[in-house]
C-alpha positions in Angstrom: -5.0 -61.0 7.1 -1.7 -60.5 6.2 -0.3 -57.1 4.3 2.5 -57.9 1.9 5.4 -55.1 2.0 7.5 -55.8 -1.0 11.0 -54.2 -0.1 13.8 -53.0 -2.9 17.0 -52.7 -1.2 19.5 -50.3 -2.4 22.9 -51.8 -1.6 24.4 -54.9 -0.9 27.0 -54.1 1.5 27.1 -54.7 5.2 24.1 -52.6 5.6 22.4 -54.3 3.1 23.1 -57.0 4.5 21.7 -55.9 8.2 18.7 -55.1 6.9 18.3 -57.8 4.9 18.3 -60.0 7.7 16.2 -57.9 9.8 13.3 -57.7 6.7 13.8 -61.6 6.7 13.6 -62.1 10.4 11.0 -59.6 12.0 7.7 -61.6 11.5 9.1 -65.0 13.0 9.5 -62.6 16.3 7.0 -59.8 16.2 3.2 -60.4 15.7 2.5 -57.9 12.8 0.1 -57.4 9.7 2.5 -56.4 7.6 4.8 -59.2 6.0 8.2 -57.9 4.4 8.7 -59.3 0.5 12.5 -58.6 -0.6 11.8 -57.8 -4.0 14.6 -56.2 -5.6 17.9 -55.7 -4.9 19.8 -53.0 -6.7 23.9 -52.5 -6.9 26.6 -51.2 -9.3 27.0 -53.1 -12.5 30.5 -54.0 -11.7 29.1 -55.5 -8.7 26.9 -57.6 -10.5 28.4 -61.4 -9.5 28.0 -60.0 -5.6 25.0 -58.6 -6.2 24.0 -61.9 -7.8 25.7 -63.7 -4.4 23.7 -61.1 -2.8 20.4 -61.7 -3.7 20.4 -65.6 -3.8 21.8 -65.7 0.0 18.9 -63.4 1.0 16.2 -64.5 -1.1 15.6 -61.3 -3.4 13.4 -62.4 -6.1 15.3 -59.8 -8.4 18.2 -57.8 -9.3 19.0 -54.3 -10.4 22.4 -52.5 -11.5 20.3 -49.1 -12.2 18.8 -48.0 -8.8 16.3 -46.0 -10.7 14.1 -48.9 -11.9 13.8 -50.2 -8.3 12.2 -46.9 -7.2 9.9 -46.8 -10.5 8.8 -50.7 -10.2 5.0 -50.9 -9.2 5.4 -54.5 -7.3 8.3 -52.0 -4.9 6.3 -50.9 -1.7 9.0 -49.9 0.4 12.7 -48.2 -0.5 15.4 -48.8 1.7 18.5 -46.9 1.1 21.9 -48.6 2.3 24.2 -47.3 -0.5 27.2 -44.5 -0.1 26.1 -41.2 1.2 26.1 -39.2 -1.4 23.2 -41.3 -2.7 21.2 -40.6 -0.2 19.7 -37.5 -1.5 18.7 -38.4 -5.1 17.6 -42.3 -3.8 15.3 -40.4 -1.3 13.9 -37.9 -3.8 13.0 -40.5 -6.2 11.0 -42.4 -3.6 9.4 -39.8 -2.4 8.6 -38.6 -5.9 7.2 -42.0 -6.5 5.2 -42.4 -3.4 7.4 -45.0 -2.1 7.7 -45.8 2.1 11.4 -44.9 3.0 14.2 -46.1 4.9 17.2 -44.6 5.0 20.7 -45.2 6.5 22.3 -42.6 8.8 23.6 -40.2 8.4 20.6 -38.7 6.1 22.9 -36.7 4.3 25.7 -35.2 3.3 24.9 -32.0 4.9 22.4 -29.8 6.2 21.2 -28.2 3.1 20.7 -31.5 1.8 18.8 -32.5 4.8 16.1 -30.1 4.8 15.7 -30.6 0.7 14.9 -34.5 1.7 12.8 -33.5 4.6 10.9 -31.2 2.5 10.5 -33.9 -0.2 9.4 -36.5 2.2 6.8 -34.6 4.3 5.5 -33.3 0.5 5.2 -36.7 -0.2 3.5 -37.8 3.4 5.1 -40.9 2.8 6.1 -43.5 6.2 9.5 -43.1 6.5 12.5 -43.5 9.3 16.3 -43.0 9.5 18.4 -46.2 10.9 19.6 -45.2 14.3 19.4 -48.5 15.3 21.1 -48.1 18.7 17.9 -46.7 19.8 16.7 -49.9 20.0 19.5 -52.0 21.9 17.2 -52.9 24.4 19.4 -51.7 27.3 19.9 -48.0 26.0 15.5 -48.2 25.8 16.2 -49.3 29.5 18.5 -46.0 29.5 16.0 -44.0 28.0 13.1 -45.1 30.8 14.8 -44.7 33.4 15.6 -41.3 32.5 11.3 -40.6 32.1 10.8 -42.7 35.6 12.8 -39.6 37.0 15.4 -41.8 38.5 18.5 -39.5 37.4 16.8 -36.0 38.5 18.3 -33.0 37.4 20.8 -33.9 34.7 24.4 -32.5 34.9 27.2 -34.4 32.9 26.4 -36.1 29.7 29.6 -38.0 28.1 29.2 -40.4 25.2 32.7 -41.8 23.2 33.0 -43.7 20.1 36.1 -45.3 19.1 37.4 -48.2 16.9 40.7 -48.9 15.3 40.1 -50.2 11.4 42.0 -47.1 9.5 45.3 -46.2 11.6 47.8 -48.3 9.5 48.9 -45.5 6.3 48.5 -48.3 4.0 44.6 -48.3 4.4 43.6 -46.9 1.3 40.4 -44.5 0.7 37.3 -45.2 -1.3 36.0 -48.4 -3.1 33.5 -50.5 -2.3 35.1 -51.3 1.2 36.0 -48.0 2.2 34.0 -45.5 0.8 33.9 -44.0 4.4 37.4 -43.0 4.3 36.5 -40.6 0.9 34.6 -37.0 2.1 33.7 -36.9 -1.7 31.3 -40.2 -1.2 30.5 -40.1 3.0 31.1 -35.6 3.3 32.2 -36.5 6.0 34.5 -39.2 8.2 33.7 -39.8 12.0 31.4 -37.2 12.9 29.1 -38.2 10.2 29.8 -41.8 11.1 29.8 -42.5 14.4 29.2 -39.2 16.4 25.9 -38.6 14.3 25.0 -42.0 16.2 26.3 -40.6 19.7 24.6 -37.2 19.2 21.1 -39.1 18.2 21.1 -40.7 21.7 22.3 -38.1 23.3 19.1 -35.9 21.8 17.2 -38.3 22.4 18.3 -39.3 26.4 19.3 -35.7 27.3 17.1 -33.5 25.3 17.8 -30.6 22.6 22.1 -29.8 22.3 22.5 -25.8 22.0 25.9 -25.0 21.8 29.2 -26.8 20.7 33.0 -26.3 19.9 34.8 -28.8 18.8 38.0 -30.1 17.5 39.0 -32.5 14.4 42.4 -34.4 13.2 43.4 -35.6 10.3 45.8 -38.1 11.6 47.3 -39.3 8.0 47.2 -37.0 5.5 47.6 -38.6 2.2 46.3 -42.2 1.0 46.4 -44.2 -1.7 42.9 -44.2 -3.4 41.7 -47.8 -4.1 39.5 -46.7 -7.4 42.1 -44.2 -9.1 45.4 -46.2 -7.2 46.7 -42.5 -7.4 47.6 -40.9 -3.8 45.8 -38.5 -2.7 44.6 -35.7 -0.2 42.7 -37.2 3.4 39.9 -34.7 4.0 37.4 -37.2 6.6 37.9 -36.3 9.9 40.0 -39.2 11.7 39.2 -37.9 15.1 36.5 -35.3 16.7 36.0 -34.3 19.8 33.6 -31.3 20.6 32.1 -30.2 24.1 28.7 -29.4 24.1 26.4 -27.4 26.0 22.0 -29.1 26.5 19.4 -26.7 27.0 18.4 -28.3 30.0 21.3 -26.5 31.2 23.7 -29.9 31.6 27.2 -30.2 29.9 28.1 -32.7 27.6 31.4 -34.5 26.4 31.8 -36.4 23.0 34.8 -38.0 21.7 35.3 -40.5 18.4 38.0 -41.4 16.8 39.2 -44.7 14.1 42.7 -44.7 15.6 41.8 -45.8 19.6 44.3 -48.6 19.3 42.2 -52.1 20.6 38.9 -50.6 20.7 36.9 -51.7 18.0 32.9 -50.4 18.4 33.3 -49.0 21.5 30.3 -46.8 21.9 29.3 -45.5 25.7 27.2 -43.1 27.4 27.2 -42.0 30.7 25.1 -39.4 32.5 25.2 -38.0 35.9 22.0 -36.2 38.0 21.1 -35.7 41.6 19.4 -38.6 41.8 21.4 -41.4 40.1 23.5 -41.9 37.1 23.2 -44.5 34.4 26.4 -45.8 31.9 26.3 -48.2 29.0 29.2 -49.9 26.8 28.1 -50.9 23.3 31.1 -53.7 23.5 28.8 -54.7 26.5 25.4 -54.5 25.3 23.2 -56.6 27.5 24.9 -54.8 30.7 23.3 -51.3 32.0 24.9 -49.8 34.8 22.6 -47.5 37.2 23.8 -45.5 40.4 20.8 -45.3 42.5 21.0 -42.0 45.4 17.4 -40.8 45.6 13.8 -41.7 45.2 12.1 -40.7 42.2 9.0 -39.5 44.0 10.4 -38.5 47.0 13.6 -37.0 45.9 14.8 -38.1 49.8 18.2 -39.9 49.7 18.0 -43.6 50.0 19.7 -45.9 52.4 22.9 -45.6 52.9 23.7 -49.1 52.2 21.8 -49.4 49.4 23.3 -47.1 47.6 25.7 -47.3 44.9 26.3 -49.2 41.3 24.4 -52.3 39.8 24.5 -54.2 37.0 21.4 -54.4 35.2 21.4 -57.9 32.7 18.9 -56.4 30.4 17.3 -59.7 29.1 14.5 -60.0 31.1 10.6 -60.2 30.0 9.8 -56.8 31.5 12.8 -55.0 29.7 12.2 -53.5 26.7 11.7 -55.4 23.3 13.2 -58.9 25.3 9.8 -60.8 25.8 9.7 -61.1 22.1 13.3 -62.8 21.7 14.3 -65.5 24.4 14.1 -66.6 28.0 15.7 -64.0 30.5 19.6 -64.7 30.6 20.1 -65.1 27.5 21.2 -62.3 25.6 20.7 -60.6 21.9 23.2 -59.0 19.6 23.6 -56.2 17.1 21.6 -58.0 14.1 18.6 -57.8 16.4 18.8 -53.6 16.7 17.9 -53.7 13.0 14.6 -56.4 13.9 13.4 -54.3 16.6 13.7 -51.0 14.5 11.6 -52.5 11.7 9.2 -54.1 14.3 8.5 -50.6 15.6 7.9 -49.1 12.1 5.9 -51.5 11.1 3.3 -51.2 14.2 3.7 -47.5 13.3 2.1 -48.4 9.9 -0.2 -50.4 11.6 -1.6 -48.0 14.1 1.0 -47.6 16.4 2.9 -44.7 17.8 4.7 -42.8 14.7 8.2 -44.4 14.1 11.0 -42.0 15.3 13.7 -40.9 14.3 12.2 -40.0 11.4 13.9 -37.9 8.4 12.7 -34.8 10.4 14.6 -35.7 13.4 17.6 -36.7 11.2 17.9 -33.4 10.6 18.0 -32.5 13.8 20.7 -34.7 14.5 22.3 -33.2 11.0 22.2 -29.4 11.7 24.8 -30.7 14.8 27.0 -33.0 13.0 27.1 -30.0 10.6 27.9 -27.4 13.7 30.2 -29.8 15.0 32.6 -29.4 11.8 32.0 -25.7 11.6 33.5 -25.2 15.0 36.2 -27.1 13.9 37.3 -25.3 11.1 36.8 -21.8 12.6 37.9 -22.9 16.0 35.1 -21.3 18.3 31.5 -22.2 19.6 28.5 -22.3 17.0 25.3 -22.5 18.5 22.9 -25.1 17.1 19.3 -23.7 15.2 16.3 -24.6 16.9 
């Protein structure tokens, strides 16, 4: 017997929007009990004609302009939170308050101290909950992730991971609004390590183990913009650019670099790590391609054949890869949309029995405490070890 899961969706932007689509889609691909409602859909009032737009092209039975009421309704099951960041905290609160499941959009906060208030509130609560990292689930980076556990890299000793697009380098890109909220540290606290890097250091935790130590480096490439709520200029204070080394307590080193003004790349995302057994690198712009450098034997540890060694190129759409015998024959590939389907597919078996969805808001502060580090090294220029 099917379990109705009526959903109220904070936001209507392009996260909205992905999880939208995900909530609509995951039953016709996944066999669970639990059948996603969209209920609600909650957005500014001078948003209301998208919101309207909103709702009708995803089938929301109902709108909201105060974000409140969604949390209070009784027919709301589930709360997912895709507005601004500075949201996050009081949306989360009030759904934990109210006893409401959670999802919530990365980063989980604005900063640490924030953070551990939500987790507090959350675990209080002992509500299901989980924190969008959806590049968990591209199926090849779960391919990454197995391979690691099958003990075909070894002993690891270089972990890099980049992140790089090109959206904000012109100066006439203004900050804030609806559009580019990310731009404004009074709305997203922070710009690219809270943006993209939080999503590098999440599978970096999560491939490589705990990070211990960082120092790092930001820039502020254009230093004044025109604000696109206030029309007034004024002050950047995002990070357009990071870059921090990093130090894993499995004793490897690690390299992470992201920046909005890498000229022609536009979501370029990779990870690369190097042991004595093999090495493994992935390109988000590529995401149905793993590439894996097999030198030893996982149970052995003996070095293969010489001429068998060297790179191949994995086409992760096979039955026996992760999450692909649910989606289409082998060769043909999947895209970013279905990240979103296969997170939700996993949190709902969690609800259902399953192993407990992860990241959860607990890890999220994990992944927090270092985006947080990360800028602290910046400003004082030196290393800051991470707490356990």
């Amino acid at each position: 017997m099917s379990k109705p899961l009526r959903i109220g969706m904070l936001g209507c932007g392009f996260m909205g929007r992905a999880h939208s689509n995900a909530w609509s889609q995951v039953n016709h691909f996944f066999p669970r009990e639990h059948k996603p409602v969209l209920k609600a859909a909650y957005a500014r009032e001078e948003d209301r004609e998208k919101l309207k737009k909103f709702a009708d092209s995803w089938g929301y039975e109902s709108i909201e302009t105060d974000w409140r009421k969604v949390v209070e309704r009784d027919d709301i099951d589930l709360v997912d939170v895709c507005v601004p960041n500075i949201m996050h905290r009081d949306c989360v609160f009030a759904a934990a308050k109210a006893g409401k499941m959670i999802v919530c959009e990365k980063p989980l906060a604005m900063n640490v101290q924030e953070a551990e208030e939500m987790v507090a509130a959350v675990e209080k609560a002992g509500v299901a909950n989980m924190v969008s990292f959806n590049y968990r689930r591209v199926p090849a980076i779960a391919l990454f992730k197995q391979i690691i556990d099958e003990g075909r890299v070894g002993r690891p000793f270089h972990y890099r991971a980049t992140y790089n697009q090109d959206y904000t380098i012109g100066a006439d890109v203004p900050q804030g609004g609806m559009a580019l909220w990310r731009l404004d540290s009074r709305v997203a606290g922070s710009g690219v390590t809270g943006d993209l890097l939080a999503h590098s250091i999440d599978s970096a935790e999560w491939l490589n183990g705990p990070i211990k130590r960082v120092v790092a480096h930001a820039e502020t490439f254009i230093k004044e913009r025109k604000h696109a709520d206030s029309g007034k200029v004024e002050k950047v204070t995002i990070d357009d650019a990071c870059m921090f080394l990093a130090v894993f307590e499995n004793g490897s080193m690690g390299t992470f670099e992201s920046t909005r003004y890498a000229r022609g790349r536009k979501n370029y995302s990779t990870m690369e790590i190097n042991g004595d057994r093999g090495a493994i690198f992935f390109d988000l712009e590529d995401p149905h391609i793993l590439e894996f450098f097999r030198y030893a034997d996982p149970e052995t540890g003996k070095k293969i054949e010489d001429h068998l060694t060297g790179w191949q190129r994995i086409h992760v759409t096979n039955f026996e890869h992760p999450y692909m015998k649910n989606w289409w024959v082998p060769g043909t590939t999947i895209g970013y949309e279905h990240t979103f389907i296969n997170s939700f597919a996993d949190f709902l078996a969690g609800l259902e029995g399953g192993p407990k969805f992860q990241p959860d808001v607990r890890c999220a502060l994990r992944t927090q405490r270092v985006c947080d580090a990360v800028l602290q090294s910046a400003r004082e220029e030196k290393w800051v070890d991470i707490p356990a």
